[in-house]
C-alpha positions in Angstrom: 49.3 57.4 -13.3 52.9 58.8 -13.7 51.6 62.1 -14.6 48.5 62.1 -11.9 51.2 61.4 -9.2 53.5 64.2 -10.7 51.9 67.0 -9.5 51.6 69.0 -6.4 48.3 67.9 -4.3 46.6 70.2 -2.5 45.0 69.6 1.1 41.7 69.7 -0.7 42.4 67.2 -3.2 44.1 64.7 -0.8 41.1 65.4 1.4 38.6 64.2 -1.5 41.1 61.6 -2.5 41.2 59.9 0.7 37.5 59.7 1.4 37.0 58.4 -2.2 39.3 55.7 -1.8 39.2 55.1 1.8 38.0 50.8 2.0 35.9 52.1 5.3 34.3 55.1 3.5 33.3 52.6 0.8 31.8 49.7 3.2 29.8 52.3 5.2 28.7 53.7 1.2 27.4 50.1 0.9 25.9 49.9 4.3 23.8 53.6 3.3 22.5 51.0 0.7 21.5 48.4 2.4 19.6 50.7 4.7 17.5 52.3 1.7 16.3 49.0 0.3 15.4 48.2 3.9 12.8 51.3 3.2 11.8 50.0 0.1 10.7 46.6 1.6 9.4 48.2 4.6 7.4 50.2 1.9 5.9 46.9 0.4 4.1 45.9 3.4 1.5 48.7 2.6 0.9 46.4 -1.0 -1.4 43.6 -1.6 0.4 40.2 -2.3 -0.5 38.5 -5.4 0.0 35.0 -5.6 -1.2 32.1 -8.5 -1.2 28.4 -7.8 -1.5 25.2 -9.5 -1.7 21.8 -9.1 -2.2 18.4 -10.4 -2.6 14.8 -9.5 -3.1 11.0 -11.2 -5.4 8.3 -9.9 -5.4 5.0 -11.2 -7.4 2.0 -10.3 -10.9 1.6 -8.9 -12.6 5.4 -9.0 -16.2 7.0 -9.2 -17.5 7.6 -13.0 -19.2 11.1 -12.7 -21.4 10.2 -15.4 -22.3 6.3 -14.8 -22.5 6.9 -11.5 -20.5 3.3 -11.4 -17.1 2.6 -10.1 -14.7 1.8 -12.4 -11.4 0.7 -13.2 -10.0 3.8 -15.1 -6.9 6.3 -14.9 -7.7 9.9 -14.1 -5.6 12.9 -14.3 -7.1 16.1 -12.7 -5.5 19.7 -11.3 -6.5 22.9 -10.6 -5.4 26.8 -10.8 -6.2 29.5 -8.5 -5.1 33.1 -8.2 -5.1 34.8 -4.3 -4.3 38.2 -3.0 -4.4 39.7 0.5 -3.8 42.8 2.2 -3.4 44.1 5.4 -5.7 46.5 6.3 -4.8 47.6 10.3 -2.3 46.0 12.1 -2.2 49.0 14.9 0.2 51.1 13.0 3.0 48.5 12.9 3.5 49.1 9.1 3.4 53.0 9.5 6.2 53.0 12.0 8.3 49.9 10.4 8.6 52.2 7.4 9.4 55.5 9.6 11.8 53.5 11.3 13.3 52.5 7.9 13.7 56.1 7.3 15.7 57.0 10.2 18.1 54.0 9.2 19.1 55.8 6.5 19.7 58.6 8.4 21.8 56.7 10.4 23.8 55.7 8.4 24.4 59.1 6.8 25.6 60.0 9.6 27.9 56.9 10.3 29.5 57.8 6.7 29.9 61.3 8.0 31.7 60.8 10.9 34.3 58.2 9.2 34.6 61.1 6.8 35.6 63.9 9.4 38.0 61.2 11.5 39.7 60.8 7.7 39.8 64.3 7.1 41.3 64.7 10.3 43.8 62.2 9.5 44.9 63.9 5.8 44.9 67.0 7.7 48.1 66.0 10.3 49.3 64.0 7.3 49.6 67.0 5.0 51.0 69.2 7.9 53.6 66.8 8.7 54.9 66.8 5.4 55.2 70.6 5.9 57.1 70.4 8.9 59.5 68.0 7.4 59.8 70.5 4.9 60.6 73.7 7.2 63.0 71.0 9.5 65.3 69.8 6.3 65.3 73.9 5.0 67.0 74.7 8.5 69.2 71.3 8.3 70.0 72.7 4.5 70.8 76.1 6.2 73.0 74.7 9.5 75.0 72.4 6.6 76.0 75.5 4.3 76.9 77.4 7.2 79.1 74.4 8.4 80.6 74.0 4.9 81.9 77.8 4.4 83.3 77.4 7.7 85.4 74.4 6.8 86.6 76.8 3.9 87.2 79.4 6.5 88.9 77.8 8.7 91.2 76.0 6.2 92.1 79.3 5.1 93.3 80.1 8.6 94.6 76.8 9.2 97.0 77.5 6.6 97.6 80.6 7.8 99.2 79.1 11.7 96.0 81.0 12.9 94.6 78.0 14.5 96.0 74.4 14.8 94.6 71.7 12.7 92.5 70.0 15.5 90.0 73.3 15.0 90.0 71.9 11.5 89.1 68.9 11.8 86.0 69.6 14.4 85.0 72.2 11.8 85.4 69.4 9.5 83.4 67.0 12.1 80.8 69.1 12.7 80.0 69.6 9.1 79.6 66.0 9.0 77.2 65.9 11.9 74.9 68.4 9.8 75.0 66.4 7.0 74.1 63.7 8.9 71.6 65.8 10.1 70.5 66.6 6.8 69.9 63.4 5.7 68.0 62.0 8.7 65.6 64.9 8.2 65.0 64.1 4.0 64.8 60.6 5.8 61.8 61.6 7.8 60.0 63.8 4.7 60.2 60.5 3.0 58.4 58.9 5.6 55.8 61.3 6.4 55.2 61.3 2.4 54.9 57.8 2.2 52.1 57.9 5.1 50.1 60.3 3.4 50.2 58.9 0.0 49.5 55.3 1.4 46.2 57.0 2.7 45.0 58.2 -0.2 46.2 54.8 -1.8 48.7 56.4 -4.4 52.1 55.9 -5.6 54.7 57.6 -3.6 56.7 58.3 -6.6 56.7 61.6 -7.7 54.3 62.3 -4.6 54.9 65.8 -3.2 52.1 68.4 -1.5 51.6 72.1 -2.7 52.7 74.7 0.1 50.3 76.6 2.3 50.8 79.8 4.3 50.1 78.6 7.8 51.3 82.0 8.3 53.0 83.3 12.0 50.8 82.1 14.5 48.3 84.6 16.7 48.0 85.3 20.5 44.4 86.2 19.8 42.9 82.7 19.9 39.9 82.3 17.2 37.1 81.3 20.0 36.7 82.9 23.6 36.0 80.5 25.2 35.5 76.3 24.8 32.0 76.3 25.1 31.4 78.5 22.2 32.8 75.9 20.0 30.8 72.9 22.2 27.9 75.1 21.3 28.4 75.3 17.8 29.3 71.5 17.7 26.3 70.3 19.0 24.3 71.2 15.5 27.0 69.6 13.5 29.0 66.6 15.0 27.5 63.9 13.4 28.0 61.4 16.7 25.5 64.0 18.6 22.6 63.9 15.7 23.2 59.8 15.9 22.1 59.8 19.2 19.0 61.7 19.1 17.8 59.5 15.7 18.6 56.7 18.1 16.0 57.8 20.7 13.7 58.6 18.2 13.7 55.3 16.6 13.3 53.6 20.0 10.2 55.5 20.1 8.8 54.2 17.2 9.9 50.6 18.7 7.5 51.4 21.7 4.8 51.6 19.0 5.4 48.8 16.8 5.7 47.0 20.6 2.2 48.3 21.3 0.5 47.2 18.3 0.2 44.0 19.2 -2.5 45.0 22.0 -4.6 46.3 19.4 -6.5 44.3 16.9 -5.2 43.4 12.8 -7.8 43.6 9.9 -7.1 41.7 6.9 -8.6 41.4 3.2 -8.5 38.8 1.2 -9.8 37.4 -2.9 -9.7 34.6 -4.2 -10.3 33.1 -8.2 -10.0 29.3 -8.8 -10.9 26.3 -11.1 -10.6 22.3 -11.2 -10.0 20.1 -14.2 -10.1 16.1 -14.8 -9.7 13.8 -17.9 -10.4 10.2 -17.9 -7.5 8.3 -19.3 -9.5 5.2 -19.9 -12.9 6.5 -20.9 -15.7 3.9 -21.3 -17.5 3.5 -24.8 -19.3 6.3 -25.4 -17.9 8.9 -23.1 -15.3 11.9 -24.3 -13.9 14.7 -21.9 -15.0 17.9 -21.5 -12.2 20.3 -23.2 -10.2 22.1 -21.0 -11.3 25.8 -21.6 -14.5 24.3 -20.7 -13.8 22.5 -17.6 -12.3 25.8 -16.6 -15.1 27.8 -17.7 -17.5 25.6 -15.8 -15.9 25.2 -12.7 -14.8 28.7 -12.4 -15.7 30.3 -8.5 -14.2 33.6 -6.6 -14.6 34.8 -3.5 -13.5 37.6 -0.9 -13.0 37.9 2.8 -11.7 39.9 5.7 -10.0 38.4 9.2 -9.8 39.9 12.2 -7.8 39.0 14.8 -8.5 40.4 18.5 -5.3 39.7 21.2 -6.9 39.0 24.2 -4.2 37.3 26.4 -0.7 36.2 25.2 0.7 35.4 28.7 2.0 39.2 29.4 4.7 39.1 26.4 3.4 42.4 24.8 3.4 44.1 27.9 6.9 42.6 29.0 7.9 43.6 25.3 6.4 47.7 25.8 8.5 47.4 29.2 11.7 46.4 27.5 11.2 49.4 24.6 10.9 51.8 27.7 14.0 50.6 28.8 15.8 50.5 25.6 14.6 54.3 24.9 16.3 55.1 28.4 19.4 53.5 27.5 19.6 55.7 24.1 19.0 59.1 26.1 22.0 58.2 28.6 24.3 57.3 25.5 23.0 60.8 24.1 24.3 62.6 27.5 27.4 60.3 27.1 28.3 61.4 23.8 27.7 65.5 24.9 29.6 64.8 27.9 32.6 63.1 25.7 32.2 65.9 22.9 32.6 68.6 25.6 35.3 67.1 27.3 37.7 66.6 23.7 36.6 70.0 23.5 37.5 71.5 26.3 41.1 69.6 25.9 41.4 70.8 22.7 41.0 74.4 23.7 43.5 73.9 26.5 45.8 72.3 23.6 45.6 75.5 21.7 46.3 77.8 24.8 49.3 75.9 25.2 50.7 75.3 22.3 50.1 79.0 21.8 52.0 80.0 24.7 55.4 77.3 23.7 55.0 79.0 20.6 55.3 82.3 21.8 58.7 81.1 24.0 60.2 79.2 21.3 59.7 82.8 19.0 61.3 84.7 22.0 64.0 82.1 22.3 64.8 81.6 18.7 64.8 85.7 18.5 67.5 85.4 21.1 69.8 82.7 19.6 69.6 84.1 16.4 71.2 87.4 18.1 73.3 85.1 20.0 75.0 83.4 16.8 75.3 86.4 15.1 77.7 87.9 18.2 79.2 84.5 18.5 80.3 84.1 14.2 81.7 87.4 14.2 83.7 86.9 17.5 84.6 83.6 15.9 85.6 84.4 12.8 87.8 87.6 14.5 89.3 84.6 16.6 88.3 86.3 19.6 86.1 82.5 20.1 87.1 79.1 20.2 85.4 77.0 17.6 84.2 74.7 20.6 82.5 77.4 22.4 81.3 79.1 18.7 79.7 75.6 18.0 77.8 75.4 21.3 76.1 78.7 20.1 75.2 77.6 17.1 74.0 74.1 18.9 71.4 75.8 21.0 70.2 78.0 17.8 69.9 75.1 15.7 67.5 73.6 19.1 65.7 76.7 19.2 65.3 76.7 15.5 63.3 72.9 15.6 61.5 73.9 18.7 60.4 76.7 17.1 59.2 74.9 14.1 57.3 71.9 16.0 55.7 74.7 18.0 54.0 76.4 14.7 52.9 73.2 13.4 51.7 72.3 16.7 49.5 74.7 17.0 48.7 75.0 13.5 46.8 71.4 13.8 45.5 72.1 17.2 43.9 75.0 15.7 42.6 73.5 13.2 41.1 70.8 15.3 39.2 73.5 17.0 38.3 75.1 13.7 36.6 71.2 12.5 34.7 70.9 15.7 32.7 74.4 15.6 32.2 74.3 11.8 34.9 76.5 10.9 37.8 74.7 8.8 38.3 75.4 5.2 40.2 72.7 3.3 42.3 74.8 0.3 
């Protein structure tokens, strides 16, 4: 386990990870189950049943003798066996579209696996990215701290020098402080975003750490037009949408198996049987029949059929056909309600991308300009033509620009690759 957590995970393998450990992945796993030995019993009603019977009972006192034709005072023990099977042979198609309807179960809840998958995906996704930003924000805390630190060596150089007094020392010295402070807050929150990922895919944080990935400079040419390119392209692949239609297909096949009833049922049946009896107290004279024998000669079979014609039922069948209808219509609303709510996130999610494209763009342009900024302001500084209190607001607004320019990337970085899951389009590395 040491050396499993040890190395660096990629966002494919915490991807996999997640969904193989995931406690709702695995109860939905078990509810696929269920629903495919609901097609195997479904699949049993086109069998015949098979059943064998026996029985026996004990008389004692006053009986008939079968062979004095006298009453007598006896004990008798007699049973019997009997092997039955029957079959259905037309119950209006109710078996036929049980068993489809069976079948789309299991479809359905394929799909219910699928879409806890995607939400978890989605879920490892901003995990793993946050980790990454943490990353990029403790690098530019690392950065502002060094910076800090030669300046305290700087300006003790000066300070001994009658250059400046010592209170520029000390807020050189304070503010060095404040970016280790800085410094550790930030390995604070990589900690934290660490441990959330790594309690999702149910590992030991110890040793936990993700493998880089080039989410490269942001582009102002967006991947898709438009939003309903991606709702178009969703609409063969969102698992939620595909749910819905297997819905209103099943509640057609509930209309049937309603309807049946109005027609009439055919069944087949066989029958084998045989009776035994011994006198306990036989008279003088008399012995019992052996068993094979018995069996033997009281052997008989038959077969028959059944058919049962619905005349009148006081209107539930039709009351029941009415309900289906209406079930059926309920299903093709929730169908339009889940496209309306899948083109809505989408459309959202396209407007998120425009404008975390466009922050991005003005924390670049602003960043470009602070970075300018502090490079005027440390050489005016350190020529003492800038007091270390003005100097540090400079370097205050670049280390801003700096965070707002990272949040911005990642940002959009995830927005984008929202929009990338919902047309079809994001590769996991």
């Amino acid at each position: 386990m040491t050396a499993f957590s040890q190395q660096k995970w990629t966002l494919k393998e915490c991807v996999d990870e997640a969904l193989k450990k995931n406690i709702s992945i695995q109860q939905n796993r078990l509810s696929l189950e269920l629903a495919k030995k609901d097609v195997e019993i479904t699949k049993g009603n086109f069998l015949p049943n098979l059943n064998a019977s026996t029985g026996g009972n004990l008389n004692f006192g006053t009986g008939f003798d079968p062979v004095s034709q006298n009453r007598v005072n006896t004990t008798f023990f007699g049973g019997s066996v009997g092997l039955s099977s029957g079959i259905t042979v037309f119950n209006g198609y109710r078996n036929t579209n049980t068993y489809k309807q069976a079948q789309l179960g299991v479809e359905t809840s394929m799909l219910d696996l699928k879409k806890i998958e995607n939400d978890i995906s989605l879920f490892v996704v901003n995990g793993y990215l946050n980790i990454l930003f943490a990353k990029e924000n403790l690098s530019a805390a690392k950065v502002q701290y060094e910076i800090s630190k030669k300046q305290i060596e700087a300006a003790e150089s000066r300070f001994k020098s009658g250059v400046i007094p010592k209170g520029d020392l000390l807020n050189t010295q304070s503010t060095a402080a404040t970016n280790l402070q800085t410094v550790i807050s930030q390995e604070n929150a990589l900690d934290l975003a660490l441990l959330n990922l790594a309690q999702l895919l149910q590992v030991s944080v110890n040793g936990f750490d993700v493998s880089p990935i080039n989410v490269g400079t942001p582009s102002a040419n967006l991947f898709y037009k438009n939003s309903s390119t991606v709702y178009n392209k969703s609409l063969d692949r969102m698992p939620e949408i595909a749910r819905a239609k297997l819905a209103i297909e099943s509640a057609d096949l509930g209309i049937e198996i309603t309807k049946s009833a109005f027609l009439p049922s055919v069944s087949a049946s066989a029958a084998l049987s045989s009776n035994y009896g011994f006198n306990l107290k036989p008279p003088a004279g008399f012995s019992n029949e052996t068993l094979s024998n018995q069996l033997s000669d009281n052997f008989g079979y038959g077969v028959g059929f059944n058919v049962s014609i619905p005349i009148f039922n006081r209107f539930q069948t039709r009351n029941g056909v009415a309900k289906s209808k209406i079930n059926k219509e309920i299903f093709e609303t929730r169908l339009e309600s889940e496209k309306l709510s899948l083109k809505q996130t989408i459309e959202q999610a396209f407007l998120d991308v425009k404008s975390a494209l466009k922050t991005f763009e003005a924390a670049k342009i602003s960043l470009e300009a602070q970075q300018e900024a502090f490079k005027n302001a440390q050489e005016r500084y350190n020529y003492g033509a800038m007091t270390l209190f003005d100097f540090d607001q400079v370097r205050n607004r670049l280390v801003s620009a700096q965070g707002a320019m990272i949040r911005s990337k990642y940002d959009y970085v995830f927005k984008t690759k929202v929009l990338q899951f919902y047309s079809g389009d994001l590769v996991l590395e």
